[in-house]
C-alpha positions as CSV (number, residue, x, y, z in Angstrom):
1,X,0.9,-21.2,18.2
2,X,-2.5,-22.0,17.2
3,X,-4.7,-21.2,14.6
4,X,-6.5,-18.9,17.3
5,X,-3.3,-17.8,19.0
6,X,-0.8,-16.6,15.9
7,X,2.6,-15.5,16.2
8,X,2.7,-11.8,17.1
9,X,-0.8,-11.8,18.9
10,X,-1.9,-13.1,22.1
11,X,-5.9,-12.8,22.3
12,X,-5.1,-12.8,25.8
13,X,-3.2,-10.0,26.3
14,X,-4.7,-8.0,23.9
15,X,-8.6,-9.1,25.6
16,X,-6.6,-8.0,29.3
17,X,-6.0,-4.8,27.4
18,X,-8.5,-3.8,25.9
19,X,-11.1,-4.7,28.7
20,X,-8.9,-1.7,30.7
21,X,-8.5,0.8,27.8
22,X,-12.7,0.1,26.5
23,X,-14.0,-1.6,29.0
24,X,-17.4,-3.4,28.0
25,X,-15.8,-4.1,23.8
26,X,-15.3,-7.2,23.9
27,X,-18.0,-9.7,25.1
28,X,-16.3,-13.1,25.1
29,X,-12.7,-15.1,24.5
30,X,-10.7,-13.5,21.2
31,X,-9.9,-15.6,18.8
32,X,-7.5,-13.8,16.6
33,X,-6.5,-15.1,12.8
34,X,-3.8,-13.5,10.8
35,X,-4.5,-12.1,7.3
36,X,-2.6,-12.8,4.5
37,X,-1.5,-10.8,1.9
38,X,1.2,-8.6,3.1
39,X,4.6,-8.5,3.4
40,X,5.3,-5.7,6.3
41,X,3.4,-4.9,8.9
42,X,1.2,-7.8,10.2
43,X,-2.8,-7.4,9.9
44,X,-4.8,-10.0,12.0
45,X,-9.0,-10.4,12.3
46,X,-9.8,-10.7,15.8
47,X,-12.9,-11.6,16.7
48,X,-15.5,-12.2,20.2
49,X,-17.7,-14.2,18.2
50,X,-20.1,-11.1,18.1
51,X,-17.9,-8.4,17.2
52,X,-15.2,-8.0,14.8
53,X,-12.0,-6.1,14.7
54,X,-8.9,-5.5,13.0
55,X,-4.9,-4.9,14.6
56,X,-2.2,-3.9,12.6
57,X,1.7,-4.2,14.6
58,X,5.0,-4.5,12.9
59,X,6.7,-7.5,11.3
60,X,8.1,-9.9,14.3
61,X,11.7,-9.0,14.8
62,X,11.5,-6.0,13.4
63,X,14.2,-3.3,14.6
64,X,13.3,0.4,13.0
65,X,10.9,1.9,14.3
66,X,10.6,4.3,12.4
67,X,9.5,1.9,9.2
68,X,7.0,0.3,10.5
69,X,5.4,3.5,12.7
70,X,2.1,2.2,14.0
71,X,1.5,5.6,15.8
72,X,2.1,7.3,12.0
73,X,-0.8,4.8,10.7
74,X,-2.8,5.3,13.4
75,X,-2.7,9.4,13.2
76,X,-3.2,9.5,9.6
77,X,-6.6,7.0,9.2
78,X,-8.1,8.8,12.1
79,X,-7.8,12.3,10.4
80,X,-9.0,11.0,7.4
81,X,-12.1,9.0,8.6
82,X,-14.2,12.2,9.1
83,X,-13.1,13.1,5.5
84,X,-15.3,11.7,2.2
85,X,-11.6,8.7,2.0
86,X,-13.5,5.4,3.1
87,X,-11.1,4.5,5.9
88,X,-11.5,1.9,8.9
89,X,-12.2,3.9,12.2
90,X,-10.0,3.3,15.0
91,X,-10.4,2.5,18.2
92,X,-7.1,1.8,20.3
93,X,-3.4,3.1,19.7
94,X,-1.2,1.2,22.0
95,X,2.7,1.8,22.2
96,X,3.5,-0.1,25.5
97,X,5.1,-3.2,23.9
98,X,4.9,-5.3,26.8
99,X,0.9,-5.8,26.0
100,X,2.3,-7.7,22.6
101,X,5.7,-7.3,22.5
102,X,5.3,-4.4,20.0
103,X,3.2,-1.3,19.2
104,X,-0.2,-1.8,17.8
105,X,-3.4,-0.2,17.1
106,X,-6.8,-1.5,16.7
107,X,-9.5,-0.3,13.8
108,X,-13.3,-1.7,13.6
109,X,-13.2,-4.6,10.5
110,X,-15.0,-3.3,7.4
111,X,-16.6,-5.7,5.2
112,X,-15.5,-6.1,1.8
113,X,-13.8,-8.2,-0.5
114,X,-9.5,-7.3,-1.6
115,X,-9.2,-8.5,-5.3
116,X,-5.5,-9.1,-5.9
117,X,-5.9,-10.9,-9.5
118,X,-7.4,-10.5,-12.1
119,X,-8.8,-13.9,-12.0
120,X,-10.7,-12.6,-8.4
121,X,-11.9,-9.9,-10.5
122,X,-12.8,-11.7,-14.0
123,X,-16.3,-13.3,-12.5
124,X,-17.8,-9.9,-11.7
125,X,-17.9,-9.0,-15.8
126,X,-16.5,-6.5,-17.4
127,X,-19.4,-3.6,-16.6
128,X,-18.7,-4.4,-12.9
129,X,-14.7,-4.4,-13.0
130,X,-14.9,-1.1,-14.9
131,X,-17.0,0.2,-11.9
132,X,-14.7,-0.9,-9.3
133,X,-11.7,0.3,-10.9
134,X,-13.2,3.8,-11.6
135,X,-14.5,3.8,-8.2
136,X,-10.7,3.1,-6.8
137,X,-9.7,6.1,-9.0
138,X,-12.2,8.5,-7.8
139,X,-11.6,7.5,-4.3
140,X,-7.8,8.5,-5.3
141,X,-9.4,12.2,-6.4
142,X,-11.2,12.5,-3.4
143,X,-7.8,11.6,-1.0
144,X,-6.0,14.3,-2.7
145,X,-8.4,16.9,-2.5
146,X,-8.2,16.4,1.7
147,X,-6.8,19.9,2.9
148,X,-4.1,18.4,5.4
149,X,-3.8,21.3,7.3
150,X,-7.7,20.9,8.0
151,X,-7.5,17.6,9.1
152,X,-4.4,18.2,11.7
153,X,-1.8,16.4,9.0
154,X,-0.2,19.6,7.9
155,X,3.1,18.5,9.0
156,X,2.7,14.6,8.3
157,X,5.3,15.2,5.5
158,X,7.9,17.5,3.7
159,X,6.5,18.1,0.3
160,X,9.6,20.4,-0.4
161,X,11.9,18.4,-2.3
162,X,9.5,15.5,-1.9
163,X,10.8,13.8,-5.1
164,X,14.2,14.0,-5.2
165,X,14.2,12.4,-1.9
166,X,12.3,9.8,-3.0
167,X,14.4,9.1,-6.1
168,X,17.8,9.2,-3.0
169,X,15.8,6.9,-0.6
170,X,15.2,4.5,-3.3
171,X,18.9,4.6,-4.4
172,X,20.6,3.9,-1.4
173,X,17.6,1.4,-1.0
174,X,19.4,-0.4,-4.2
175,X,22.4,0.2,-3.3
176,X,22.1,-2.2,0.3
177,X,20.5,-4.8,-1.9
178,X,23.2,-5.1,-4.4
179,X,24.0,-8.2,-5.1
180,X,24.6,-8.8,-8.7
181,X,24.9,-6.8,-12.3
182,X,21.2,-5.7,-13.5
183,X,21.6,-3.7,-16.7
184,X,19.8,-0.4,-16.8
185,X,18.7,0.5,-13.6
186,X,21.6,2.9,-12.7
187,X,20.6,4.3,-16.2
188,X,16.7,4.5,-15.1
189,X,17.9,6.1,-11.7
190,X,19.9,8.8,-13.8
191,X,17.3,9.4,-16.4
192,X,14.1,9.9,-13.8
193,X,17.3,12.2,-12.2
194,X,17.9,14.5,-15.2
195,X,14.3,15.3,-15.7
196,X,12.5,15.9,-12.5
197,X,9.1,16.9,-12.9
198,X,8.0,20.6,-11.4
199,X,6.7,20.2,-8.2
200,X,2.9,19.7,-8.1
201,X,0.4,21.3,-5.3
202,X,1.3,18.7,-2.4
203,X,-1.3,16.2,-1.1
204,X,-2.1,13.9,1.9
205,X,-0.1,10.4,-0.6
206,X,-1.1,6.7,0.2
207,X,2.1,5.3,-1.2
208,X,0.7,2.0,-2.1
209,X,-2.6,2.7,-3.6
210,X,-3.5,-0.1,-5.8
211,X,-6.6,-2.4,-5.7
212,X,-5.9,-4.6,-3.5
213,X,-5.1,-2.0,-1.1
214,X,-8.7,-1.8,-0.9
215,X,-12.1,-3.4,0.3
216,X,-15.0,-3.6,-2.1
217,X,-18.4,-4.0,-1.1
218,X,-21.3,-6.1,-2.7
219,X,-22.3,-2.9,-4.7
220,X,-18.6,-2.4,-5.8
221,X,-18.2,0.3,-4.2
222,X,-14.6,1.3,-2.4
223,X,-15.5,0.6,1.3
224,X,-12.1,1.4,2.8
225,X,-8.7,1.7,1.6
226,X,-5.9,-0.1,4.1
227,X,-2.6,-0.2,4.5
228,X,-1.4,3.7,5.3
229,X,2.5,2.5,6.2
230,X,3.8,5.0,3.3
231,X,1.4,7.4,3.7
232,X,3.0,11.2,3.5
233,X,2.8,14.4,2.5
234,X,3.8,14.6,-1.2
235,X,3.9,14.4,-4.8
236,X,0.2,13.1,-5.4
237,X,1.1,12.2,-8.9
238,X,3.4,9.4,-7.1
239,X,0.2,7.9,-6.5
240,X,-1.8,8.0,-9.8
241,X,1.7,6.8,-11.4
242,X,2.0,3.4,-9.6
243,X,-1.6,3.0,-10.1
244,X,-0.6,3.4,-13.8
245,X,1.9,0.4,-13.4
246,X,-0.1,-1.5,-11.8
247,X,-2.4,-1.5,-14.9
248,X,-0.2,-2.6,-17.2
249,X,-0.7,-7.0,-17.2
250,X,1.9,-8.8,-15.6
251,X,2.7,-12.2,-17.2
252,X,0.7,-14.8,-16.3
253,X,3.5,-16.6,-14.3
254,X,4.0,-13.2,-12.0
255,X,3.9,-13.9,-8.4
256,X,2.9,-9.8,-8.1
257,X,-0.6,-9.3,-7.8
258,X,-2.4,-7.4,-10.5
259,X,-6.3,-7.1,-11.6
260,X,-5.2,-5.8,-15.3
261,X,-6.1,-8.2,-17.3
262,X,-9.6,-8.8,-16.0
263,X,-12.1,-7.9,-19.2
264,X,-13.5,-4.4,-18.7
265,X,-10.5,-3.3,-16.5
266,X,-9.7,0.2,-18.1
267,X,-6.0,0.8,-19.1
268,X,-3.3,3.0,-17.5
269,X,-4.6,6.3,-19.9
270,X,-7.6,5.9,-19.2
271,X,-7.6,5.5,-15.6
272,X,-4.9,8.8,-16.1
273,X,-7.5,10.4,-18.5
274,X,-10.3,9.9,-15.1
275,X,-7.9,10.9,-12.8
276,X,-7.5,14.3,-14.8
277,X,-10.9,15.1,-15.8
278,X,-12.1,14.4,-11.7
279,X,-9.0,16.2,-9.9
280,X,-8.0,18.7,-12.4
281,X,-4.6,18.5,-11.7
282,X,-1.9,18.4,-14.6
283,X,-0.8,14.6,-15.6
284,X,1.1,15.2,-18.9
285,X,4.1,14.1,-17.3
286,X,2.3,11.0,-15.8
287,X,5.1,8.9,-17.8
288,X,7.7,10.3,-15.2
289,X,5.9,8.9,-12.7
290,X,5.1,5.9,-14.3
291,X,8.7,4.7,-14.9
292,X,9.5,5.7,-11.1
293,X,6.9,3.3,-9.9
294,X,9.0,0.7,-12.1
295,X,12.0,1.2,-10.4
296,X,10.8,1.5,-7.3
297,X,9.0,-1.5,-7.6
298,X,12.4,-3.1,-8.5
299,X,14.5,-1.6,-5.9
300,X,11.7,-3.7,-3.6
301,X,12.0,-6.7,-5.7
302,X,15.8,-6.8,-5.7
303,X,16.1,-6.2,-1.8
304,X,13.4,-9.2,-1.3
305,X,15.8,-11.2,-3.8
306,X,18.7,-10.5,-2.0
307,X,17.5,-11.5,1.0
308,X,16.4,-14.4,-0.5
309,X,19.8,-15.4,-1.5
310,X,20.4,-15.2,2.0
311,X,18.3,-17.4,3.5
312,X,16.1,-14.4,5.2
313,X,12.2,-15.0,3.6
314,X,10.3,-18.1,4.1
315,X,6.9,-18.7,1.8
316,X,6.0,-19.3,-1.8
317,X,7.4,-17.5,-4.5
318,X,10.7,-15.9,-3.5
319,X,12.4,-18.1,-5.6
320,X,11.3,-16.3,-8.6
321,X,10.8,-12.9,-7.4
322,X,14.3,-12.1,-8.8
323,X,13.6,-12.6,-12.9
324,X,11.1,-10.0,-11.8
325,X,13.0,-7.2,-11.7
326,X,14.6,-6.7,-15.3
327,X,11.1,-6.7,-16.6
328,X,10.6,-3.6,-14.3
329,X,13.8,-2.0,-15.3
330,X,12.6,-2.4,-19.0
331,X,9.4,-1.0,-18.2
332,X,10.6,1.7,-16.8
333,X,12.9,2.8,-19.3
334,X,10.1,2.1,-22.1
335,X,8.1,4.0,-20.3
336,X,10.1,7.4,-20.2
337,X,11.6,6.9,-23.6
338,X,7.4,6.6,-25.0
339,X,6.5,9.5,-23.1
């Protein structure tokens, strides 16, 4: 494979394809780069030289469908792109896996800029980070005040029961990855059991939303928010909580990305405190959803640890990934027991 030609994408193929699906797109040969960053579905820049564009397909090899739904991303970004939610518009859903050996959809490419440290984020000054961040919270308002039913998503999810199948899914999740003791977490699953909160007024739910989710323009303004594989119907609160965890700073050594400790990036209470005033939605049990975000965050860091141990991930930083996942188990527990 080239640098032009990377695994999972043949600009051939996909030119052949999209010259019969929109004819008169593309102008020339398609170079085609793949974009790092994530560790699921595969995002590659394609471009004629004049025009630019984005495909998303799932991880090579992958085997459930259902986890890495293309069709699912696709349906939810083009409801929301009429909406005030800055999201790439698309262009091309294609589930015939013979064009690239998977399903794929193409989206237009968005300008912007994903900060994923807080070193990315440090040069703009502390005025400007403060901006951005807000910005990335009121975008959050503004996703969950989409009607779903209005934009054809009213049955994109169950909200019924929407948490406690979350707090299942993840146990089972950590119970395939189990590999070795880790103190607590059985006693964080329990706790975040005992004391559900009451169900809250359901809500189109990112799933991931954190910054570098996100594009930011040269006038630090949101210009899309990416990467819809978790999207749902749900809890919204599940969203404002790991945007919560993500605030706190990781330590300096931490191969996850976080844009906390840039200067003028606000804390966890205040981006909860902006989050309330704009939505008007009830967060005084933000902690609950807070120390869920921990554990599911280690749930994920322990499956990519055990597969580690077996040989099955290939790049920088796996090796380390596993002293992660205490710290998250202590945070969540310090997080309920604080309140």
């Amino acid at each position: 494979m080239s640098d032009d030609h990377p695994p999972g994408l043949d600009p051939d193929a996909l030119r052949r394809h999209l010259d019969a699906q929109l004819p008169g797109l593309v102008r020339g040969g398609l170079r085609a780069r793949l974009i790092e960053g994530g560790r699921s579905n595969l995002t590659y820049d394609v471009t004629d030289g004049t025009g630019r564009w984005v495909v998303r397909r799932p991880p090579l090899g992958h085997v459930l469908a259902t986890a890495h739904d293309m069709a699912r991303e696709h349906r939810v970004l083009t409801a929301l792109h009429p909406t005030p939610v800055p999201v790439p518009r698309t262009l091309l859903l294609c589930s015939d896996e013979s064009v690239l050996g998977a399903p794929f959809y193409v989206m237009e490419a968005v300008p912007g800029t994903v900060y994923r440290t807080a070193g990315q984020l440090a040069p703009l000054g502390p005025e400007r980070t403060r901006a951005v961040v807000d910005g990335l919270v009121d975008t959050l308002v503004g996703l969950h005040a989409v009607d779903p039913a209005a934009v054809g998503l009213g049955d994109f999810g169950r909200p019924d029961g929407f948490l406690e199948r979350q707090l299942r899914r993840w146990g089972k999740q950590l119970d395939a990855s189990r590999s070795r003791e880790l103190p607590g977490i059985d006693e964080l699953h329990d706790a975040l059991a005992r004391d559900l909160p009451p169900a809250a007024a359901p809500a189109v739910v990112h799933g991931d939303y954190r910054l570098d989710n996100a594009l930011v323009d040269a006038g630090d303004t949101v210009a899309a928010v990416l990467d819809w594989e978790m999207s749902t119907l749900g809890d919204p609160l599940t969203d404002l909580g790991l945007l919560a965890m993500y605030s706190a700073p990781a330590g300096a050594d931490s191969p996850i990305a976080t844009t906390a400790g840039a200067p003028g990036h606000p804390t966890a209470a205040e981006i909860t405190a902006r989050y309330a005033e704009r939505s008007g939605r009830d967060v005084s049990r933000v902690a609950w959803y807070t120390a869920f975000a921990y554990f599911k965050l280690a749930v994920i860091l322990e499956g990519i640890h055990y597969r580690f141990t077996l040989g099955r991930t290939v790049g920088a930083g796996f090796d380390r990934i596993g002293e992660l996942v205490p710290q998250f188990i202590a945070g969540g527990r310090t997080t309920l027991q604080e309140g």
